[in-house]
VMD Tcl script that draws the C-alpha trace (Angstrom):
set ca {
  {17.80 1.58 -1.43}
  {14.55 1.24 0.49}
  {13.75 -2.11 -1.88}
  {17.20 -3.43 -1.85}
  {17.61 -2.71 1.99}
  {14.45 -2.35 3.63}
  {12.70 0.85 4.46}
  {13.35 0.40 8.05}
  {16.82 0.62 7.40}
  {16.60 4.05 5.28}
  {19.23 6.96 5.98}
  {18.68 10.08 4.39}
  {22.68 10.31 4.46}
  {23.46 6.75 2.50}
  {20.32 7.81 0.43}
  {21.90 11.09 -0.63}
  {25.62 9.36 -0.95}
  {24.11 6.62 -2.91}
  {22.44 9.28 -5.09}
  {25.84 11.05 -5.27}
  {25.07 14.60 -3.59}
  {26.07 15.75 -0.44}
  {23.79 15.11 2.09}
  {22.72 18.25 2.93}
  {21.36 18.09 -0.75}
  {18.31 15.82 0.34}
  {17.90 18.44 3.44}
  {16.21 20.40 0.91}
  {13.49 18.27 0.01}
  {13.07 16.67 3.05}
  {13.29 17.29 6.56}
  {14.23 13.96 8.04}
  {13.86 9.91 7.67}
  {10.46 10.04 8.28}
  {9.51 12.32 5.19}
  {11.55 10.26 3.12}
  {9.70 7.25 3.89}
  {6.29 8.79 3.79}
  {6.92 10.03 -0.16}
  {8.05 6.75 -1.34}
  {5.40 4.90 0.49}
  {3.04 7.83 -1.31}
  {4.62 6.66 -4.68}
  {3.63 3.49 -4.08}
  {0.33 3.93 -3.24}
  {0.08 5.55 -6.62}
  {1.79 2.33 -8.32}
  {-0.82 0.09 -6.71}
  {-3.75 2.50 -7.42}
  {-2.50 2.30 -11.23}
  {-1.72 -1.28 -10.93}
  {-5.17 -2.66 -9.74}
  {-7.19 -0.26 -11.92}
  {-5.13 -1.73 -14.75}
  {-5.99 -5.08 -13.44}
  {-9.65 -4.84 -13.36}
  {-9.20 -3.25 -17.09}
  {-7.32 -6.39 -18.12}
  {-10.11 -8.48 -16.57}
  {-6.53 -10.21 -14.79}
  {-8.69 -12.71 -12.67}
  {-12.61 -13.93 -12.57}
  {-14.04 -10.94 -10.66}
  {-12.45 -6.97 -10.59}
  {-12.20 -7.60 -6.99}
  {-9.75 -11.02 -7.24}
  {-7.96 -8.74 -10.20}
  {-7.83 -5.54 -7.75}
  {-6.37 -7.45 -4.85}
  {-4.23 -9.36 -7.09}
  {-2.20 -6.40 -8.34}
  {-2.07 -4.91 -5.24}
  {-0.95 -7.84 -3.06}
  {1.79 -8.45 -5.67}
  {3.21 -4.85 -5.24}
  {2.92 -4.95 -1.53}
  {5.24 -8.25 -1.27}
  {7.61 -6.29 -3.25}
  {8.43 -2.93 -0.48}
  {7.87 -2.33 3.30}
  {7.80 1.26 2.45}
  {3.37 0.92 3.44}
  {3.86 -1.40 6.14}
  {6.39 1.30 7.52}
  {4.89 4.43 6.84}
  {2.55 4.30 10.17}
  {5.73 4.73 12.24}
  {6.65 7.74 10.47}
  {3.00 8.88 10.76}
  {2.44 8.51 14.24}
  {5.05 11.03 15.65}
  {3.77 14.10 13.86}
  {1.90 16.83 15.20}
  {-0.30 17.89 12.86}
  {-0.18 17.46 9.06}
  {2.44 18.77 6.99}
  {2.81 18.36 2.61}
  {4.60 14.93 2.76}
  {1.78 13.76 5.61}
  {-1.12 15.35 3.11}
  {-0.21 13.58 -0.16}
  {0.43 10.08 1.71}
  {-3.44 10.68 2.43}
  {-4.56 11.88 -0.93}
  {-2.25 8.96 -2.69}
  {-4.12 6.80 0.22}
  {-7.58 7.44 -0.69}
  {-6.86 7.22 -4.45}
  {-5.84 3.06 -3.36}
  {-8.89 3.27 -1.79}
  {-11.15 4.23 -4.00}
  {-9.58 2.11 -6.61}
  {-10.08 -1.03 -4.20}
  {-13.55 0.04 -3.83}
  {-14.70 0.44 -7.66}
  {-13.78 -3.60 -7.71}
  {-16.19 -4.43 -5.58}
  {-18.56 -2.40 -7.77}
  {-19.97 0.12 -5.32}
  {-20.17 3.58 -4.26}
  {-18.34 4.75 -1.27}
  {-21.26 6.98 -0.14}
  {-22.21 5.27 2.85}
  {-19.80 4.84 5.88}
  {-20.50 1.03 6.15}
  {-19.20 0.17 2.47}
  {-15.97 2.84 3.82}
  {-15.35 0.41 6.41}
  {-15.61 -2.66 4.03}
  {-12.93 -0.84 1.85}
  {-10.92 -0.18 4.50}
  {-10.80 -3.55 6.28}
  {-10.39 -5.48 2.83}
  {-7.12 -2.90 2.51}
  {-5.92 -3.57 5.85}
  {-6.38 -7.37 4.90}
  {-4.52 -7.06 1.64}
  {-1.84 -5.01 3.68}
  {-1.35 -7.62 6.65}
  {-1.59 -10.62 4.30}
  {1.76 -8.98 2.32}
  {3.37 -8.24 6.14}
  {3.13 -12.26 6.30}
  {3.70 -13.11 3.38}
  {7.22 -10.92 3.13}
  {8.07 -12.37 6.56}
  {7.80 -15.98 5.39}
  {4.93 -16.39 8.00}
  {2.35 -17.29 5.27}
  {4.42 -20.33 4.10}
  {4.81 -21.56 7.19}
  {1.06 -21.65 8.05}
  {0.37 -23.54 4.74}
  {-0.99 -20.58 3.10}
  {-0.65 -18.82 -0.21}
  {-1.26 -15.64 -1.17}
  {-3.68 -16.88 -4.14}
  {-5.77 -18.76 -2.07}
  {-6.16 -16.13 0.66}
  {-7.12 -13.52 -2.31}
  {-10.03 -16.12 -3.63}
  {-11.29 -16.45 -0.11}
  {-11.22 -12.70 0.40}
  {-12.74 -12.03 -3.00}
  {-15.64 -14.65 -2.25}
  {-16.46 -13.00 1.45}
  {-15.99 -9.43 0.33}
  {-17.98 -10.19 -2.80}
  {-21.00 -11.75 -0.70}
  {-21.22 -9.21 2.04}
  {-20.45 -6.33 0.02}
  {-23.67 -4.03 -0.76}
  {-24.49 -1.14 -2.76}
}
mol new
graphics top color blue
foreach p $ca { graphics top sphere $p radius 0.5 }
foreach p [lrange $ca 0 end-1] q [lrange $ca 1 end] { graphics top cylinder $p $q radius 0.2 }
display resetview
Protein backbone atom coordinates (compact mmCIF):
# COMPACT_ATOMS: atom_id res chain seq x y z
CA UNK A 1 0.00 0.00 0.00
CA UNK A 2 2.70 2.45 1.06
CA UNK A 3 4.37 1.91 -2.73
CA UNK A 4 1.16 1.86 -4.57
CA UNK A 5 -0.25 4.88 -2.50
CA UNK A 6 2.35 6.77 -0.93
CA UNK A 7 3.53 6.48 2.61
CA UNK A 8 2.06 9.73 3.47
CA UNK A 9 -1.15 8.42 2.76
CA UNK A 10 -0.74 5.13 5.07
CA UNK A 11 -3.72 4.03 7.47
CA UNK A 12 -3.09 1.40 9.77
CA UNK A 13 -6.99 0.62 9.25
CA UNK A 14 -6.92 0.25 5.12
CA UNK A 15 -3.48 -1.45 5.86
CA UNK A 16 -5.06 -4.08 8.11
CA UNK A 17 -8.39 -4.32 5.72
CA UNK A 18 -6.20 -4.62 2.77
CA UNK A 19 -4.29 -7.36 4.63
CA UNK A 20 -7.70 -8.91 5.52
CA UNK A 21 -7.71 -8.77 9.52
CA UNK A 22 -9.56 -6.65 11.59
CA UNK A 23 -7.93 -3.71 12.44
CA UNK A 24 -7.40 -4.10 15.80
CA UNK A 25 -5.16 -7.04 14.47
CA UNK A 26 -2.27 -4.55 13.43
CA UNK A 27 -2.90 -2.83 17.08
CA UNK A 28 -0.82 -5.59 18.17
CA UNK A 29 2.21 -4.98 16.42
CA UNK A 30 2.03 -1.53 16.24
CA UNK A 31 0.89 1.27 18.13
CA UNK A 32 -0.07 3.82 15.52
CA UNK A 33 0.76 5.28 11.80
CA UNK A 34 3.88 6.40 12.80
CA UNK A 35 5.34 2.87 13.82
CA UNK A 36 4.08 1.53 10.77
CA UNK A 37 5.96 3.82 8.72
CA UNK A 38 9.13 3.71 10.71
CA UNK A 39 9.38 -0.42 10.16
CA UNK A 40 8.89 -0.30 6.53
CA UNK A 41 11.17 2.60 6.08
CA UNK A 42 13.61 0.20 8.46
CA UNK A 43 13.03 -2.58 5.80
CA UNK A 44 14.14 -0.53 3.36
CA UNK A 45 17.07 0.65 4.71
CA UNK A 46 18.00 -3.00 4.90
CA UNK A 47 17.07 -3.46 1.00
CA UNK A 48 19.40 -0.59 0.11
CA UNK A 49 22.18 -1.70 2.56
CA UNK A 50 21.93 -5.23 0.65
CA UNK A 51 21.45 -3.59 -2.60
CA UNK A 52 24.61 -1.31 -2.73
CA UNK A 53 26.86 -3.88 -1.04
CA UNK A 54 25.72 -6.16 -3.86
CA UNK A 55 26.55 -3.42 -6.20
CA UNK A 56 30.02 -2.76 -5.27
CA UNK A 57 30.37 -6.83 -5.37
CA UNK A 58 29.10 -6.77 -8.96
CA UNK A 59 31.61 -3.99 -9.71
CA UNK A 60 27.88 -2.34 -11.25
CA UNK A 61 29.68 1.00 -12.27
CA UNK A 62 33.55 2.33 -12.59
CA UNK A 63 34.17 3.02 -8.88
CA UNK A 64 32.25 1.12 -5.57
CA UNK A 65 31.18 4.52 -4.79
CA UNK A 66 29.19 5.29 -8.43
CA UNK A 67 27.99 1.37 -7.87
CA UNK A 68 26.96 2.17 -4.04
CA UNK A 69 25.01 5.27 -4.91
CA UNK A 70 23.69 3.70 -7.91
CA UNK A 71 21.75 0.96 -6.11
CA UNK A 72 20.72 3.06 -3.59
CA UNK A 73 19.38 6.02 -5.58
CA UNK A 74 17.44 3.46 -7.68
CA UNK A 75 15.62 2.05 -4.53
CA UNK A 76 15.00 5.44 -3.12
CA UNK A 77 13.00 6.63 -6.42
CA UNK A 78 11.02 3.61 -5.88
CA UNK A 79 9.23 4.49 -1.93
CA UNK A 80 8.78 7.69 0.20
CA UNK A 81 8.72 5.44 3.11
CA UNK A 82 12.78 7.27 4.03
CA UNK A 83 11.86 10.57 2.91
CA UNK A 84 8.82 10.18 5.39
CA UNK A 85 10.14 8.53 8.23
CA UNK A 86 11.58 11.97 9.85
CA UNK A 87 7.96 13.03 10.45
CA UNK A 88 7.23 10.02 12.30
CA UNK A 89 10.57 10.47 14.13
CA UNK A 90 10.28 13.82 15.26
CA UNK A 91 7.18 13.52 17.58
CA UNK A 92 8.56 10.87 19.90
CA UNK A 93 9.77 11.25 23.23
CA UNK A 94 12.38 9.13 23.69
CA UNK A 95 13.24 5.93 21.80
CA UNK A 96 11.10 3.05 21.67
CA UNK A 97 11.87 -0.73 19.53
CA UNK A 98 10.43 0.52 16.16
CA UNK A 99 12.56 4.06 16.74
CA UNK A 100 15.82 1.71 17.75
CA UNK A 101 15.91 -0.60 14.71
CA UNK A 102 15.17 2.42 12.17
CA UNK A 103 18.67 3.52 13.71
CA UNK A 104 20.46 0.24 13.69
CA UNK A 105 18.95 -0.52 9.94
CA UNK A 106 20.23 3.33 9.48
CA UNK A 107 23.74 2.89 10.35
CA UNK A 108 24.00 -0.48 8.56
CA UNK A 109 23.13 2.06 5.04
CA UNK A 110 25.67 3.92 6.42
CA UNK A 111 28.30 1.98 6.84
CA UNK A 112 27.64 0.27 3.62
CA UNK A 113 27.81 3.83 1.83
CA UNK A 114 30.97 4.35 3.59
CA UNK A 115 32.99 1.00 2.67
CA UNK A 116 32.50 2.49 -1.16
CA UNK A 117 34.37 5.17 -0.62
CA UNK A 118 37.00 2.82 0.80
CA UNK A 119 37.53 4.18 4.29
CA UNK A 120 37.13 3.70 7.87
CA UNK A 121 34.51 5.51 9.74
CA UNK A 122 36.84 6.11 12.74
CA UNK A 123 37.17 9.67 12.54
CA UNK A 124 34.14 12.09 12.88
CA UNK A 125 35.11 14.07 9.69
CA UNK A 126 34.85 10.92 7.23
CA UNK A 127 31.15 10.39 9.55
CA UNK A 128 30.14 13.60 8.25
CA UNK A 129 31.27 12.84 4.61
CA UNK A 130 29.05 9.64 4.90
CA UNK A 131 26.40 11.34 6.14
CA UNK A 132 26.16 14.32 3.78
CA UNK A 133 26.80 12.00 0.62
CA UNK A 134 23.49 10.01 2.20
CA UNK A 135 21.56 13.04 2.68
CA UNK A 136 22.60 13.89 -1.03
CA UNK A 137 21.58 10.52 -2.38
CA UNK A 138 18.31 10.97 -0.24
CA UNK A 139 17.35 14.61 -1.53
CA UNK A 140 18.44 13.85 -5.10
CA UNK A 141 15.54 10.77 -5.03
CA UNK A 142 12.98 13.55 -3.17
CA UNK A 143 13.55 15.43 -6.69
CA UNK A 144 13.80 13.09 -8.70
CA UNK A 145 10.26 11.30 -7.49
CA UNK A 146 8.73 14.79 -7.62
CA UNK A 147 9.63 15.33 -11.28
CA UNK A 148 11.79 18.36 -10.09
CA UNK A 149 15.03 16.80 -11.47
CA UNK A 150 13.61 16.66 -15.06
CA UNK A 151 12.59 19.84 -15.04
CA UNK A 152 16.01 21.34 -14.07
CA UNK A 153 17.67 19.33 -16.94
CA UNK A 154 19.10 16.89 -14.66
CA UNK A 155 19.42 13.13 -14.43
CA UNK A 156 19.95 11.06 -11.82
CA UNK A 157 23.14 9.40 -13.64
CA UNK A 158 24.81 12.42 -14.14
CA UNK A 159 24.27 13.79 -10.62
CA UNK A 160 25.68 10.23 -9.25
CA UNK A 161 29.06 10.71 -11.56
CA UNK A 162 29.43 14.20 -10.25
CA UNK A 163 28.88 13.05 -6.68
CA UNK A 164 31.13 10.03 -7.12
CA UNK A 165 33.99 12.35 -8.64
CA UNK A 166 33.71 15.09 -5.55
CA UNK A 167 33.20 12.49 -2.86
CA UNK A 168 35.96 10.41 -4.39
CA UNK A 169 38.50 13.50 -4.41
CA UNK A 170 37.79 14.88 -1.01
CA UNK A 171 37.27 11.74 0.65
CA UNK A 172 40.35 10.67 3.02
CA UNK A 173 41.37 7.83 5.01
Amino acid sequence: MAARDGARHLSLRATAAEAGFAPAALYGYFRNKDELLLALASEDLAVIARAMREAMERRDAASPLAAASGAALALLLQTETIAAAPAALRHRSGQNESERIFNGRLIGALNALSRATGQSTASRAAQIDVVLLAASLTGLAVLARSGRLSALGFETEELVARLDARFASTIKP
